[in-house]
C-alpha positions in Angstrom: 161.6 -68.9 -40.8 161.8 -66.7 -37.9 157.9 -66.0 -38.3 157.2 -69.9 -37.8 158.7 -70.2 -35.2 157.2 -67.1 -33.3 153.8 -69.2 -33.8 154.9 -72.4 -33.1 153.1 -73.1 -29.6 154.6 -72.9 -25.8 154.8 -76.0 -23.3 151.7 -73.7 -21.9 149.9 -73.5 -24.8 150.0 -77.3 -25.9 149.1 -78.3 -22.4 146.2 -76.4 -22.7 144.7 -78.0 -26.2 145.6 -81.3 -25.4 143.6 -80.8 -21.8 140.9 -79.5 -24.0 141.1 -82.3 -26.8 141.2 -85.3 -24.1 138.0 -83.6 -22.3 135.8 -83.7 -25.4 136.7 -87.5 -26.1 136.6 -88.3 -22.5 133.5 -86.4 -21.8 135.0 -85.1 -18.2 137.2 -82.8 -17.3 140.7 -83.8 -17.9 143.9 -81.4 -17.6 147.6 -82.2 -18.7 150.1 -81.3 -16.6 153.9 -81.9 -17.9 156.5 -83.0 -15.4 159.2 -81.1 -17.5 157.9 -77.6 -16.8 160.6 -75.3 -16.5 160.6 -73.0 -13.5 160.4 -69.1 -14.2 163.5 -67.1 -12.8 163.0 -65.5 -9.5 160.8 -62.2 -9.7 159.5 -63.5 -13.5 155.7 -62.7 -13.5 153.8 -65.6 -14.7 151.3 -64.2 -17.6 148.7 -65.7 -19.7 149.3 -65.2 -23.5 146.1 -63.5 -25.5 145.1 -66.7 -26.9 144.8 -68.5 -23.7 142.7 -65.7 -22.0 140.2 -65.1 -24.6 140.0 -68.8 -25.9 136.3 -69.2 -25.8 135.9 -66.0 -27.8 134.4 -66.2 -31.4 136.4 -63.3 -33.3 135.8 -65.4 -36.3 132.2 -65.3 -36.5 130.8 -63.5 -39.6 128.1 -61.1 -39.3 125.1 -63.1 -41.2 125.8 -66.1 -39.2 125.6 -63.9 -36.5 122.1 -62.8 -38.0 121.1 -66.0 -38.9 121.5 -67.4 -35.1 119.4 -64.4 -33.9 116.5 -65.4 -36.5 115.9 -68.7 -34.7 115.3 -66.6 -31.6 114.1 -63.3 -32.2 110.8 -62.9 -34.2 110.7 -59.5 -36.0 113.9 -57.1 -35.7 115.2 -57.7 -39.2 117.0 -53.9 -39.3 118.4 -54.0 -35.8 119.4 -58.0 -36.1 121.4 -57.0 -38.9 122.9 -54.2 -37.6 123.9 -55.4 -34.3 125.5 -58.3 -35.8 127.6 -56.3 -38.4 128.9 -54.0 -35.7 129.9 -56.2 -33.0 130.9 -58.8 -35.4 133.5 -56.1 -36.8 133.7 -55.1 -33.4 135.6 -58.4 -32.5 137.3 -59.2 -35.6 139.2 -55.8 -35.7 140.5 -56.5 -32.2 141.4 -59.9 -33.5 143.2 -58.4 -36.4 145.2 -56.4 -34.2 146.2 -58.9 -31.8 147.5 -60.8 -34.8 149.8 -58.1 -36.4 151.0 -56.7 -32.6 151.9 -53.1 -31.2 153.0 -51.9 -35.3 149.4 -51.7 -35.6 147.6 -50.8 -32.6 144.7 -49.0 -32.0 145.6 -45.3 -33.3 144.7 -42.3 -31.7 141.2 -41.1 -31.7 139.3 -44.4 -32.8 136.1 -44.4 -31.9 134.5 -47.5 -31.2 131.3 -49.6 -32.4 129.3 -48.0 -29.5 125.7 -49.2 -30.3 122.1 -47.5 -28.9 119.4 -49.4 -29.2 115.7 -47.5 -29.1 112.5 -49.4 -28.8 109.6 -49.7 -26.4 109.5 -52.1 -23.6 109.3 -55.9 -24.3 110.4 -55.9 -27.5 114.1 -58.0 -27.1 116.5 -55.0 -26.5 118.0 -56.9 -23.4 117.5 -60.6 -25.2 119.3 -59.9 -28.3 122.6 -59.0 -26.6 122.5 -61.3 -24.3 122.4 -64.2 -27.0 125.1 -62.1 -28.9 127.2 -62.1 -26.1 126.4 -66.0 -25.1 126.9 -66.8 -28.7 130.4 -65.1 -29.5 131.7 -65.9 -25.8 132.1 -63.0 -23.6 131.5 -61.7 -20.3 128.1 -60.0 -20.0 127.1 -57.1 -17.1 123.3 -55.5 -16.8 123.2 -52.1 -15.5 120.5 -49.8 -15.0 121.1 -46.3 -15.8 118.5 -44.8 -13.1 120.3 -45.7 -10.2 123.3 -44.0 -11.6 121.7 -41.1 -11.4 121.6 -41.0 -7.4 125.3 -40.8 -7.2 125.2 -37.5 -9.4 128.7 -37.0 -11.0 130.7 -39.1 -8.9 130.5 -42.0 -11.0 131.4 -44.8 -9.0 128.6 -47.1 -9.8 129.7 -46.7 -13.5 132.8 -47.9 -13.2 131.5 -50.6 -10.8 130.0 -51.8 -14.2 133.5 -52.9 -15.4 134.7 -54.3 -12.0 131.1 -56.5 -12.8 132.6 -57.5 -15.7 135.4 -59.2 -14.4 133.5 -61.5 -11.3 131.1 -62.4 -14.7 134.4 -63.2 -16.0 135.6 -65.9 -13.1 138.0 -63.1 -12.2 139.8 -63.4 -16.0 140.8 -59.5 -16.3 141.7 -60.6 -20.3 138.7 -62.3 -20.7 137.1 -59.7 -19.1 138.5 -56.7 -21.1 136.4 -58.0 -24.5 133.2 -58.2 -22.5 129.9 -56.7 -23.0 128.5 -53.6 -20.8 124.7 -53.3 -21.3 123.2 -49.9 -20.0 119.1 -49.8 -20.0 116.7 -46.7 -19.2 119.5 -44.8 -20.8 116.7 -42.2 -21.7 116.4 -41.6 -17.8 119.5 -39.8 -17.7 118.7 -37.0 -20.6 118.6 -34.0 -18.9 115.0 -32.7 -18.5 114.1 -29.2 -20.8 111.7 -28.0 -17.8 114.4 -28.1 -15.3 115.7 -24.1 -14.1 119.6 -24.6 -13.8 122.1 -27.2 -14.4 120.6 -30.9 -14.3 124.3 -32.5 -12.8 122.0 -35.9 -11.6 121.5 -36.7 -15.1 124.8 -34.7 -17.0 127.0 -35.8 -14.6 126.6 -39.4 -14.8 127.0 -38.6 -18.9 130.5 -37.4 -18.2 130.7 -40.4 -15.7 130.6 -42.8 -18.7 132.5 -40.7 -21.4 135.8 -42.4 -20.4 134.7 -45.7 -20.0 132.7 -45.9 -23.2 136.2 -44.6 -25.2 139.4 -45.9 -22.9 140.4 -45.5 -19.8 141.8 -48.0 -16.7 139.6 -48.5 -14.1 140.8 -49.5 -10.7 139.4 -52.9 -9.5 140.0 -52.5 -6.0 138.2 -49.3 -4.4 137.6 -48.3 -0.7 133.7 -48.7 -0.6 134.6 -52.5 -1.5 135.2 -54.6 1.6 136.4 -57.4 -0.5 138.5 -55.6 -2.7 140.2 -54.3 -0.2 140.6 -58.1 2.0 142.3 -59.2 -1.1 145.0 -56.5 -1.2 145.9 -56.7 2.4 146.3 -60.5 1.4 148.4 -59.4 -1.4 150.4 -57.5 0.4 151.0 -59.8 3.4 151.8 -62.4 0.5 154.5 -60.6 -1.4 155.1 -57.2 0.4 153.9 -55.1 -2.6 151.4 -53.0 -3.5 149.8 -54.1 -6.5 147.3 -52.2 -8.4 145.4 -53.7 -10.6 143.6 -52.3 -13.5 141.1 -53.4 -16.3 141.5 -51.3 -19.6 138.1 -50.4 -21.6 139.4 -50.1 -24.8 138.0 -53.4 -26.0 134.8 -53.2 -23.9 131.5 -53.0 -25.8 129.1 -50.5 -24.5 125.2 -51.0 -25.7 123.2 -48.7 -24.0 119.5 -48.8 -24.4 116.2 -47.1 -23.7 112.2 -46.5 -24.8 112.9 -43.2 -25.6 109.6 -41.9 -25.2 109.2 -38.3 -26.9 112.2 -38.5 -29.1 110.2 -39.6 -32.1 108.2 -36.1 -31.6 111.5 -33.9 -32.0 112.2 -36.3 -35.1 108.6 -35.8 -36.5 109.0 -32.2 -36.0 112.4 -31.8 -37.8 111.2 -33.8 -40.5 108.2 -32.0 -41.1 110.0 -28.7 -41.0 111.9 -29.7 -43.7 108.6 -30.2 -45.7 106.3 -27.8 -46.0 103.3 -26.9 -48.0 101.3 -29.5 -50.2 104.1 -32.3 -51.1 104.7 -32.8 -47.5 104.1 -36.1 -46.0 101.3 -36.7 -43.9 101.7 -39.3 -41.2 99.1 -40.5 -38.7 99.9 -40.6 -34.9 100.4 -44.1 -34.5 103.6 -44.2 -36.8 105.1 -42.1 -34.5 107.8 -44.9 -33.9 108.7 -44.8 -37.5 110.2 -41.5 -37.6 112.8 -43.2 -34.8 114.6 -44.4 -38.3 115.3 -40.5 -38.7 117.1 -39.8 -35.9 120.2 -37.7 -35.5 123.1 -36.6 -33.3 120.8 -33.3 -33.2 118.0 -34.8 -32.3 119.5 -36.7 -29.5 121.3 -33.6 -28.1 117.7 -31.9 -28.2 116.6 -34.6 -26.2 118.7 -34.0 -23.4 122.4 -36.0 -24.0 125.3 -33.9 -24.5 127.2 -33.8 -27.6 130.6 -35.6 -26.4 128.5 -38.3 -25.2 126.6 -39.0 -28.1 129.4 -38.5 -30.2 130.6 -42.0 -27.7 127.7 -44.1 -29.2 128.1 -43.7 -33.3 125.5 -46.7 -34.1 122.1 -46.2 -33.7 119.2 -49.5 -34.2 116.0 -49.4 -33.5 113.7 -52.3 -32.7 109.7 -51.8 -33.7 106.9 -52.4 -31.5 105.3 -56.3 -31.5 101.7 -56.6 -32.8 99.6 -59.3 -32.5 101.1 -61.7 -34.7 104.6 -61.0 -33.8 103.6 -62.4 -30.2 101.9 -65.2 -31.6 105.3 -66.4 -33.6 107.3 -65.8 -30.5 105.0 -68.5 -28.6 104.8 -70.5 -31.9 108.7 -70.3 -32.1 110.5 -73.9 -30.5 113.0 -71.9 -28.9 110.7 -69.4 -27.0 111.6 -69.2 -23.9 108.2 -68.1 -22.9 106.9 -71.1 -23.6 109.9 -73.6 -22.9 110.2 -71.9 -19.2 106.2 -73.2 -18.8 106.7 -76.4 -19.9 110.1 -76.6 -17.7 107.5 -75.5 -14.9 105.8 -78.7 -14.7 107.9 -80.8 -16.2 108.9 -80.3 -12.8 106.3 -82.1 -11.5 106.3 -85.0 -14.2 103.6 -82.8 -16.1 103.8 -82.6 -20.1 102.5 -79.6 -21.1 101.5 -78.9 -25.0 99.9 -75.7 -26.4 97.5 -76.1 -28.7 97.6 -73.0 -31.9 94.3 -71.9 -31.3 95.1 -70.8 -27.3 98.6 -69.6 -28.4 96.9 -66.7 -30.5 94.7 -66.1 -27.9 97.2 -65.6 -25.7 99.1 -63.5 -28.1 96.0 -61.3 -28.3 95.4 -61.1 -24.6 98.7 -60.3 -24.1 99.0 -57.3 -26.7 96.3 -55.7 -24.9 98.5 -55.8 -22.1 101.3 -53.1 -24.0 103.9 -54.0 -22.2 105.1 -56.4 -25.8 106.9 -59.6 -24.8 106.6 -59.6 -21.1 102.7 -59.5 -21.3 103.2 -63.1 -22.5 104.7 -64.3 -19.5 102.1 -62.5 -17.3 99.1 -63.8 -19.3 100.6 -67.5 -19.5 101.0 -67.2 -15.7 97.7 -66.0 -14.9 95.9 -68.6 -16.9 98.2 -72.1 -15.8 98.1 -70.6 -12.2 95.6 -72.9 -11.3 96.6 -75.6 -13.3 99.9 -75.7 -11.6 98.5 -75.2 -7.9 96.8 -78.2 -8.4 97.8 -80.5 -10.9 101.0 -81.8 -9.1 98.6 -83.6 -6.6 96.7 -85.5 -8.5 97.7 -88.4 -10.8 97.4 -86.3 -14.5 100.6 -86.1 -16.4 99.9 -84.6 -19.0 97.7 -80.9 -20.1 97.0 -79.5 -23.5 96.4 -75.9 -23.1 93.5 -75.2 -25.9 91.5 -72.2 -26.1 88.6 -73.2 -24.3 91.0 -73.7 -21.1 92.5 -70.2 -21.8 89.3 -68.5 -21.7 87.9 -70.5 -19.2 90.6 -71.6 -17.5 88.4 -72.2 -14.0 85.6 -74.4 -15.3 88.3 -76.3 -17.9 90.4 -77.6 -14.4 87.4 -77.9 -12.4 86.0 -80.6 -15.3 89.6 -82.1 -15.8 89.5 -83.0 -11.9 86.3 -84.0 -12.4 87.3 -86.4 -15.5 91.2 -87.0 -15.1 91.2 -89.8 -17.3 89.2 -88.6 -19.9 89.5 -90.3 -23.1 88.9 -86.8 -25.3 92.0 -85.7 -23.6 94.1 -88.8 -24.2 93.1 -88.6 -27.5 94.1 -85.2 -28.0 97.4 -85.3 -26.4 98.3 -88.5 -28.6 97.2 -85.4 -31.4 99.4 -83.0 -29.9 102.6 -85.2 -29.2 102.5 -87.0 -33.0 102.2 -83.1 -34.7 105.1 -81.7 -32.3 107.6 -84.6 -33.4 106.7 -84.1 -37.0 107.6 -80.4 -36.7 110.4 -81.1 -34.9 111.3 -83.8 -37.5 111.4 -80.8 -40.3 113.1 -78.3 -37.8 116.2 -81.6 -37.9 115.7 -82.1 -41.8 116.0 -78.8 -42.2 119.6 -78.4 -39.9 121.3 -81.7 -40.7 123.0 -80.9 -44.0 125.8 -79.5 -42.0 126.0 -81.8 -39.6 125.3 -84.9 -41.7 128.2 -83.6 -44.1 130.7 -83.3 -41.7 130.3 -85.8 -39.1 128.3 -89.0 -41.9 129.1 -91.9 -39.2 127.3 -90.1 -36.5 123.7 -88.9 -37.9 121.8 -92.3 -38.9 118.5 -91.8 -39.5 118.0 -93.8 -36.7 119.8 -91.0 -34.3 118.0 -88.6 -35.6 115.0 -89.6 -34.5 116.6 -89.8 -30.9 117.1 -86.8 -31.3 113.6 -85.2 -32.4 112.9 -87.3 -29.4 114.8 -86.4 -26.8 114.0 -82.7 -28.0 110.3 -83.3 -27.4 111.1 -85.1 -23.8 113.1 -82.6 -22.5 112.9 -79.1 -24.8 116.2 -78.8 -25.0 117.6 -77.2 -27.9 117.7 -78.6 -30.9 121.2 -77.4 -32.2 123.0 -78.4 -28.3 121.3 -82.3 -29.3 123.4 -82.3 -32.4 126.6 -81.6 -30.0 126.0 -84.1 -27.6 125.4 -87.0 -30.3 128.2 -86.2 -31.8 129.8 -86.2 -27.7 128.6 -89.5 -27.2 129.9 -90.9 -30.5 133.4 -90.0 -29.7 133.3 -91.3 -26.1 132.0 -94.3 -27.4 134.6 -94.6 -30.1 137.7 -93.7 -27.0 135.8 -96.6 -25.2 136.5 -98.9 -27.7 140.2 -98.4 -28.2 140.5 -98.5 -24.3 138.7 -101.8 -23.8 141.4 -102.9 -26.8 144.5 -101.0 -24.8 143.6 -103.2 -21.2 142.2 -106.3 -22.3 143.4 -107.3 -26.2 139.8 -107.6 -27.7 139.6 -105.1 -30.5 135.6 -104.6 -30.4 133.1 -102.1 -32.7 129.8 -101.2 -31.8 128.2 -101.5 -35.2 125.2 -98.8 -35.5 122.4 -100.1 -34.0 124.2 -100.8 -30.6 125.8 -97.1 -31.1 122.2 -95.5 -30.9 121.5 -98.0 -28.2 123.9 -97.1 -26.2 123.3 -93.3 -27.1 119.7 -93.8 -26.3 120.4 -95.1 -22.5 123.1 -92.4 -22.1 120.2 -90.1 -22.5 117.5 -91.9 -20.7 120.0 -92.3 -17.7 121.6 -88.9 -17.8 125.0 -90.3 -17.9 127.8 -90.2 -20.2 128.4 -93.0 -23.2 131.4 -94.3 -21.3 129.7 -94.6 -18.0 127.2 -97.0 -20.0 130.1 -99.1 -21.6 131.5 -99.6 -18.4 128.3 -100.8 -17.3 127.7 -103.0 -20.1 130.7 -104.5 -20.4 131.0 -105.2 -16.7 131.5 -109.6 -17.9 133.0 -109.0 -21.6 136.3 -109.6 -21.1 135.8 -112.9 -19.3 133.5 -113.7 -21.7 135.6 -113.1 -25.0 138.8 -114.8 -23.4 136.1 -117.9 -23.4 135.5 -117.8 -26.5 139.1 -116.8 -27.5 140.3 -120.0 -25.8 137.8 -122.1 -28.1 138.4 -120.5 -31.4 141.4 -117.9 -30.8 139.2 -114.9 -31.8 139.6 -111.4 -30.8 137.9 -109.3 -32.6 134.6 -108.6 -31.9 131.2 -106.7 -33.4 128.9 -106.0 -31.1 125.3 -105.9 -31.7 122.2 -104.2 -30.4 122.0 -107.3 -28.0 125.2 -106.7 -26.9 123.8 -103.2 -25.1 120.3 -104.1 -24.1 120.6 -107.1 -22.8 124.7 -108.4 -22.3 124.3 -111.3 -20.0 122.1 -112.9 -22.6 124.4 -111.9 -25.8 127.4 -113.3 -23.7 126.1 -116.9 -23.0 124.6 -117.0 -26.5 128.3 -115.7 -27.9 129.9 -118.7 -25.6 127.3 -121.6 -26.5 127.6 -120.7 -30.4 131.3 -120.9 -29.6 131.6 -124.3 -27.4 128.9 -125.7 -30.6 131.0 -124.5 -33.6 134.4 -125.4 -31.6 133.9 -128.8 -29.1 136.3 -128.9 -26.5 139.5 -131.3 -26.9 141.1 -133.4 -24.6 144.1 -130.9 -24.1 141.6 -128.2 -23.6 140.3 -127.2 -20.0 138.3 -123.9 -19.8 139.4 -121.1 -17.5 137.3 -120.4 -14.9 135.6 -117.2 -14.2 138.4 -115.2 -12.0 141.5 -117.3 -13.2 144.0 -115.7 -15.5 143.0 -117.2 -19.4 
């Protein structure tokens, strides 16, 4: 009994998911504030409970729906997808499961935590992969290079500056904060270097700088060398007369360091290869180097230049493979590249509807892994080829490109002919083409997602919404799974609308389903919300239905399509059909417009 009651929610608590509930109907902010809040005694420090700190934290996310969300982004990676979402999946449900069964079972001595390196050459989605992990699941998320640490040598400030960046990406939440990420690149940098004579402290001393942080320690969040740091305390102070210190704790903090790692794969190949000797042993050829990455050890690490205790700090080791030729082409072909939704946000810009054409896309893959720098020489070849394009285009009156292959090898003569020929009917033709095979994929990318959504929310997903939606995706390129959420947004303000325009007028109405696409379809167009478009649609209903209610004492109405295109015309249609079917008696005067009913 005594258990119940424990979890039975606080005045704080409730005020907080009803403030939450009402915003998601509403579609605006809306916070509930309860006149019988009982003052704290004197001196009583006001603190947030767990749950309300780290409310937009997933801990129940399970690690191959973890995977499966990093599959629509990442192309390649299957071994280091996997393992990133088991660890830090397990990462965040063990701190969950101790926050649920309190200080009996907390953390016991010596724990070491899910620590992850990650080893791969440049471009290949080291940084992108946690930062969708980290947008996905709902934590704070800081970038930090490990080469400039290495000016400082083994003072280690700008380590622990890494944690105070935590908590400004955190709004200032120190709980929120306290189950964020920390992301450390070019962590190979700071191996110290076999041809040095003497001790390398640049390098091994900003290793021991991160030894604490990466197990458990408090870190101050106000320092001297921080100007405004320090304001606040004096503010503090001048405030309450105290000295407050505040402190974030690292024990839940995820550290995911990262790094190319160029050379390691030799020490590997050598141990390896040691270890088989004579005529069974394996012969490998130079460019599978990469592979023996797989292999690697705490040896092998330490042989490369980190010290034991420090690799002892990082227990979980992925590696990522390098991107060939077709693994660029799927990350172009992919609908949620950002390579390629970042180009066509470019001059959408300018009222420009760029399409991409298969043929240039695997050109562009191939000029772009001759580059060697993986991903990024997408961006660099994409740029170099639209430059033109987008100096120029924005002037004229085109509005729309198709980027073929023809215009990616020749990308000078292709915009000198489209000036040329702006209205060309070759290229109306093909972006008709284009446009007609994008919806159709992006009709089997929704066939292929809607069970879920269909199952659990069957009023919302009409065949007719759906194809606002594979729509509205092509229009604007924005993601296919965040449509789904605002549909099923716009249904619920429309449905809150309704029971309003009941609660102040008397009219029970419903929107049957072709007015409820209608109405989602010009909260889209318009960028507004569903209930700014009732309002403006049902600017003359009221007067309208007490009309009719006068005539034949109805008050329930279902609204039709007409009702949301075109509401002036629906009304005096609605009235007439009234006045015909009930003619107007002796004792009978009409109000009129502006006169209480």
């Amino acid at each position: 009994m005594s258990d119940q009651c424990q979890k039975f929610p606080d005045q704080e608590e409730l005020e907080r998911e009803l403030s939450e509930f009402l915003s998601k109907k509403y579609g605006r902010p809306v916070r509930v504030i309860s006149p019988l809040m009982v003052a704290q005694p004197k001196g009583a420090e006001s603190k947030k409970s767990p749950s309300d700190s780290v409310r937009k934290i997933q801990f129940d996310m399970k690690p191959e729906e973890l995977e499966a969300y990093l599959d629509q982004y990442v192309v390649k990676q299957d071994q280091a997808k996997a393992i990133l979402a088991t660890k830090i999946c397990t990462h965040y449900h063990r701190i969950k499961w101790r926050m649920e069964r309190g200080d009996r079972h907390a953390q016991s001595i010596g724990r070491i935590k899910n620590n992850i390196i990650l080893m791969g050459p440049t471009g290949v989605g080291k940084t992108y992969l946690v930062k969708l992990i980290a947008q996905k699941i709902g934590v704070p998320f800081v970038k930090g290079d490990a080469t400039k640490f290495s000016e400082t040598g083994y003072v280690g400030g700008d380590v622990e500056d890494l944690v105070r960046d935590l908590v400004r990406a955190a709004d200032d939440d120190v709980e929120l904060a306290q189950y964020g990420i920390i992301y450390i690149d070019e962590i190979d940098k700071i191996a110290s270097s076999s041809h040095l004579i003497g001790p390398d402290v640049s390098r091994t001393g900003v290793q021991r700088a991160l030894l604490k942080p990466m197990e458990e320690t408090d870190v101050d969040l106000r320092v001297p060398h921080d100007p405004v740091s320090q304001l606040q305390a004096i503010e503090q102070y001048r405030r309450t007369g105290k000295r407050d210190k505040q402190t974030i704790n690292t024990k839940n903090i995820l550290f995911i360091v990262s790094g190319a790692f160029n050379g390691l794969a030799d020490i590997v190949k050598k141990r390896i290869q040691q270890q088989g000797v004579g005529f069974k042993a394996a012969v490998h050829s130079r460019t599978d180097d990469h592979k023996f990455l797989q292999y690697v050890k705490a040896e092998d690490l330490m042989q490369y230049g980190f010290e034991s205790e420090f690799v002892g700090r990082l227990p979980v080791i992925a590696v990522l493979e390098p991107l060939e030729v077709e693994d660029l082409y799927h990350i172009l072909k992919n609908p949620n590249s950002p390579v390629i939704q970042a180009k066509k946000e470019d001059f959408r810009c300018y009222g420009i509807d760029l399409k991409f054409q298969d043929e240039a896309l695997w050109t562009l893959a191939q000029m772009a892994y001759e580059e060697k720098t993986g991903a990024r020489g997408l961006v660099r070849v994409i740029e170099r080829v639209l430059m033109g394009f987008e100096k120029r285009l924005p002037s004229t009156s085109i509005r729309h490109l198709v980027v073929t292959k023809e215009l990616v090898l020749h990308p000078h003569e292709t915009l000198e002919a489209l000036l040329k020929d702006p209205e060309s009917p070759q290229q109306r033709e093909l972006y008709d083409r284009m446009v007609r095979e994008e919806k159709d994929a992006v009709r089997q990318q929704v066939l292929r997602k809607k069970k879920h959504y269909v199952h659990n929310y069957p009023f919302v997903f009409t065949p007719g919404r759906l194809e606002l939606l594979v729509e509205q995706h092509v229009k604007t390129g924005e993601p296919i799974e965040g449509l789904f959420d605002v549909l099923i947004t716009l249904y619920n303000q429309i449905k809150v609308f309704e029971e309003e325009f009941h609660e102040q007028h008397g009219f029970k109405i419903h929107f049957d389903d072709h007015a409820i696409t209608g109405i989602m379809f010009k909260a889209l167009a318009e960028d507004k919300t569903a209930t700014a478009v009732c309002r403006d649609i049902s600017r003359d209903y009221d007067y309208a239905f007490r009309l009719v209610a006068e005539r034949s004492g109805q008050i329930q109405f279902i609204l039709p399509k007409g009702a949301v295109d075109t509401p002036e015309a629906y009304l005096d249609e609605l009235i007439r059909d009234t006045y015909r079917k009930h003619p107007l008696s002796s004792e009978a005067v009409p109000p009129q417009k502006g006169s209480p009913a």
